[in-house]
N, C-alpha and C positions, 0 to 999 in steps of 0.2 A: 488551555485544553487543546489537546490534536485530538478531534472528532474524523478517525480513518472509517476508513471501508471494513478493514480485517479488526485494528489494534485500535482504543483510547487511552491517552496517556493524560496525565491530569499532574501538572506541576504546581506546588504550593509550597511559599517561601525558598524557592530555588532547590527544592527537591523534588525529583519524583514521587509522587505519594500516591497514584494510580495507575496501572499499567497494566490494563484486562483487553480481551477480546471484546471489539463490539454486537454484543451477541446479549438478547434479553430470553427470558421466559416468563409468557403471559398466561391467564388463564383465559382459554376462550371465552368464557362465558362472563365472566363479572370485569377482563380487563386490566384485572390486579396483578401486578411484577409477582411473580415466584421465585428468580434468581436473575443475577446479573453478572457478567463477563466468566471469568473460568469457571463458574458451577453452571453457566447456561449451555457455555459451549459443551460442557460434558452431558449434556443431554441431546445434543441437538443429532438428529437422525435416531435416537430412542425413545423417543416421548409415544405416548398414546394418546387420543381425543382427547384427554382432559388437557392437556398441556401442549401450547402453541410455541413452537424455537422460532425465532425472528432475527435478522439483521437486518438493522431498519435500514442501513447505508447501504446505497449501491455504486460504483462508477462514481463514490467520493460524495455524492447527495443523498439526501436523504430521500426513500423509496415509503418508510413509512412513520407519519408525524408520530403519532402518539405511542410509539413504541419506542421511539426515539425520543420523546421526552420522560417516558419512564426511564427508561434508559442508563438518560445523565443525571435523574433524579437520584438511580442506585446508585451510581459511581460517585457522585459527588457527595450522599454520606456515608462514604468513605475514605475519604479525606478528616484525617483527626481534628478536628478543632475546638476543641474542649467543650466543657459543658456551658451551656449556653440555659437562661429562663426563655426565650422565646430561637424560633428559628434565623439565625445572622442572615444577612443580605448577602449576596456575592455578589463580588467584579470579577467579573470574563474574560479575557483575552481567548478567542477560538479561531486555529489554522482553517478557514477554506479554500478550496481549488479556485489558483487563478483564471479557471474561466466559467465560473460561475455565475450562472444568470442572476438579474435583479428577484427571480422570484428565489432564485434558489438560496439564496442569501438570506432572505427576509423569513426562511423555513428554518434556518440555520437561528437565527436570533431568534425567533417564535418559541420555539424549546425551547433554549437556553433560557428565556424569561419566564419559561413557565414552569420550566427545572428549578428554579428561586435564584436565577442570578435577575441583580441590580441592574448593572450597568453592565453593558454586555461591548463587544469590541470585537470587530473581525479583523483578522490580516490574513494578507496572501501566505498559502505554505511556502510560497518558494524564500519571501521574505525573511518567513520565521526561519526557516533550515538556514538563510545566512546569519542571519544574527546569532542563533543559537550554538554555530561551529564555530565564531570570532572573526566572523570577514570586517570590515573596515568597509559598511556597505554606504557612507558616505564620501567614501575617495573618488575622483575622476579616474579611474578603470574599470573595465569591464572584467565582471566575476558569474559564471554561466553555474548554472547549480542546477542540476539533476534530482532528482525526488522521487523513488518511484515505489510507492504502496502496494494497497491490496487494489484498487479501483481505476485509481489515475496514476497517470506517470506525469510530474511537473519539472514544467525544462523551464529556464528563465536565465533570461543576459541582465545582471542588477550593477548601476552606476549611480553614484551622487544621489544615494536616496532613496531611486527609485528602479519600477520595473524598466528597462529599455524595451525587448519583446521577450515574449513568451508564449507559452503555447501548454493546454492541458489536454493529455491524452488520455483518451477511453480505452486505456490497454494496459493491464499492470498485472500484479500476482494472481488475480483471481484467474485472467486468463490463461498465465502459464498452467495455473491447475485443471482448468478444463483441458488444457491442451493435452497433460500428462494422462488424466481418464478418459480423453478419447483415445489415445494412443494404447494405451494399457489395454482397452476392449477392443480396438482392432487388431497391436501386435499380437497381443499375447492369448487373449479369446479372456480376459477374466476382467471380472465388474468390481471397481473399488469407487469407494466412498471418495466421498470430498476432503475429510479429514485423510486418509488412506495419502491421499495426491499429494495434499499440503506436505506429510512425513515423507513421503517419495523426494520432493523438491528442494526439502529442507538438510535430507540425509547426502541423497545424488544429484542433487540439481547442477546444473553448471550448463553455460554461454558457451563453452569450447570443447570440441571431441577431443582432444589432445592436452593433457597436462602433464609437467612432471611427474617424475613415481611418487615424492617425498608430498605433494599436493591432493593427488587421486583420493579420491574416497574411496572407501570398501564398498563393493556390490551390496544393495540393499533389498532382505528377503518381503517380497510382496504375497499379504495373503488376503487370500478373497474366492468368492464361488464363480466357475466358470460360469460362463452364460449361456452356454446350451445344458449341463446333465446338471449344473445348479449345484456341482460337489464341491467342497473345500479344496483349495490348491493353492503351492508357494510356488512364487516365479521372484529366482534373485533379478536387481535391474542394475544394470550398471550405471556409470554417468553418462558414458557417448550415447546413449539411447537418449537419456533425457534431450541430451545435449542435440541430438538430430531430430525429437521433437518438437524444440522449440526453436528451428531452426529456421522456420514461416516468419517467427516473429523481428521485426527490426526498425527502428530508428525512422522517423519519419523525416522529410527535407524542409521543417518549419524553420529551423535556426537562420535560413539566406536570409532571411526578412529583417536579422540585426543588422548596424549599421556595420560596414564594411573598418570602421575605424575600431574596434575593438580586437582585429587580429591578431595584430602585435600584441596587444594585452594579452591574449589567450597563450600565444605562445610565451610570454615572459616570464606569466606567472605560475607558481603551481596549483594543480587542481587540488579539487577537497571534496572528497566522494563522502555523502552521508552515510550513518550507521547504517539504515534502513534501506539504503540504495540496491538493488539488485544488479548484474553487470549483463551489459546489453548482448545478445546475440548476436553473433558474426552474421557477416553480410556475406552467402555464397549464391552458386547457383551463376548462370549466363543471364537470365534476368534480370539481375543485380551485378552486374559489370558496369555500367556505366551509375550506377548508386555510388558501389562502393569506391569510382576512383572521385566525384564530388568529393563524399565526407571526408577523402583523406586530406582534402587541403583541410580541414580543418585537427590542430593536435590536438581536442581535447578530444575528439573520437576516439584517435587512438589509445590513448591513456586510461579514457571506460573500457575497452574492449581487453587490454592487456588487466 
């Protein structure tokens, strides 16, 4: 199970067999699940008092227990498993952020045990994202794996096994989306939803003002009410907007802390960007002049950024 910030995916017998939004609906008053993952997310900013939209994850932890074990309760019967005379036990395997505290861990298995798995099992996501592309995570070379969600961004150097360093960042899609609605309410003067942002970022989003024509996406029509006379309005966005508001966003300088002997390996080998990876933001601005000539001794920068 990848228990994300935005997404849960739930693998069984080597197939995807879950793939919903982490997103519940409770009722407030008795506590009871009313829907789980795509039928929650479709209520969430429509509900009335009777009905509470929740995502229990925040920043990749968990922000609310019991919402979050209802949660994996839903999602997990959902996964077929034939008919059964009593409820089967499950075994877990659950991705959390490698820099997750002892308590934050021990909130992560507390669900899971109380959602009806067995034996439960944590491993780091950066782990899981090599194993699950086919790295050879037991060889002597260094293999740097990027991971960046809805909550955390996980960066991590994996040799003979194990982590070498790593580092989990408080900075991933959820921020680009805030960044896109604040931008939207200050470029443009109009107030879009959170879903609104996500299909902005998903349509236009892009790390670079400049892409080939055959690459460019089409202008995307934003509709929503202005924020002073409160009336419906469509504002097309293109991607160099996106692309210059999320241009705050960049790369932190955690990676020096690997051992200097895995250079060579970064340069030799090829890199392996995940499905779910998003592509980092160029480093501009005079600010960022002595950043951006650092990261470039490193190729695998460059190779995210391109």
């Amino acid at each position: 199970m990848d228990l994300g910030t935005a997404n849960t995916i739930i693998i069984s017998d080597g197939e995807i067999a879950v793939n919903e939004p982490s997103v519940v609906a409770l009722d407030p008053t008795t506590e009871k699940t009313i829907a789980v993952g795509e039928r929650a997310k479709l209520m969430y900013e429509k509900t009335s008092e009777k009905i509470r939209v929740v995502r229990p994850l925040h920043d990749g932890v968990i922000a609310d227990f019991n919402a979050c074990e209802q949660m994996m309760r839903g999602l997990i019967s959902m996964v077929r498993t034939g008919r059964h005379l009593f409820t089967p036990s499950i075994r877990m395997v659950i991705g959390v952020p490698s820099g997750s505290t002892e308590v934050e861990l021990r909130a992560v298995r507390d669900s899971a045990e109380h959602a009806g798995g067995r034996d439960v099992y944590l491993i780091f996501e950066p782990m899981a994202a090599a194993i699950g592309i086919g790295l050879d995570v037991n060889a002597p070379e260094g293999n740097m794996v990027v991971d960046i969600g809805g909550g955390t961004t996980e960066i991590a150097v994996i040799s003979m096994g194990g982590i070498v360093s790593n580092n989990s960042i408080k900075m991933a899609g959820d921020d680009f989306t805030a960044d896109i609605r604040e931008y939207m309410s200050r470029q443009h003067n109009v107030s879009v939803s959170e879903r609104m942002a996500e299909r902005i970022k998903i349509n236009v989003g892009s790390a670079l003002a400049e892409l080939p024509p055959s690459e460019a996406p089409e202008d995307y029509v934003v509709h929503g009410p202005n924020r002073i006379t409160a009336l419906p309005m469509e504002v097309p966005v293109c991607y160099q907007e996106i692309a210059h508001c999320l241009e705050k966003r960049h790369l932190p300088h955690w990676w020096w802390r690997a051992s200097p002997r895995f250079g060579t390996t970064f340069e030799q080998q090829n890199q392996h960007p995940l499905p779910r990876g998003r592509r980092a933001p160029p480093l501009r601005g005079k600010r960022n002049r002595q950043s951006t000539r650092q990261h470039r001794r490193i190729p695998l920068l460059d190779a995210i950024r391109r």
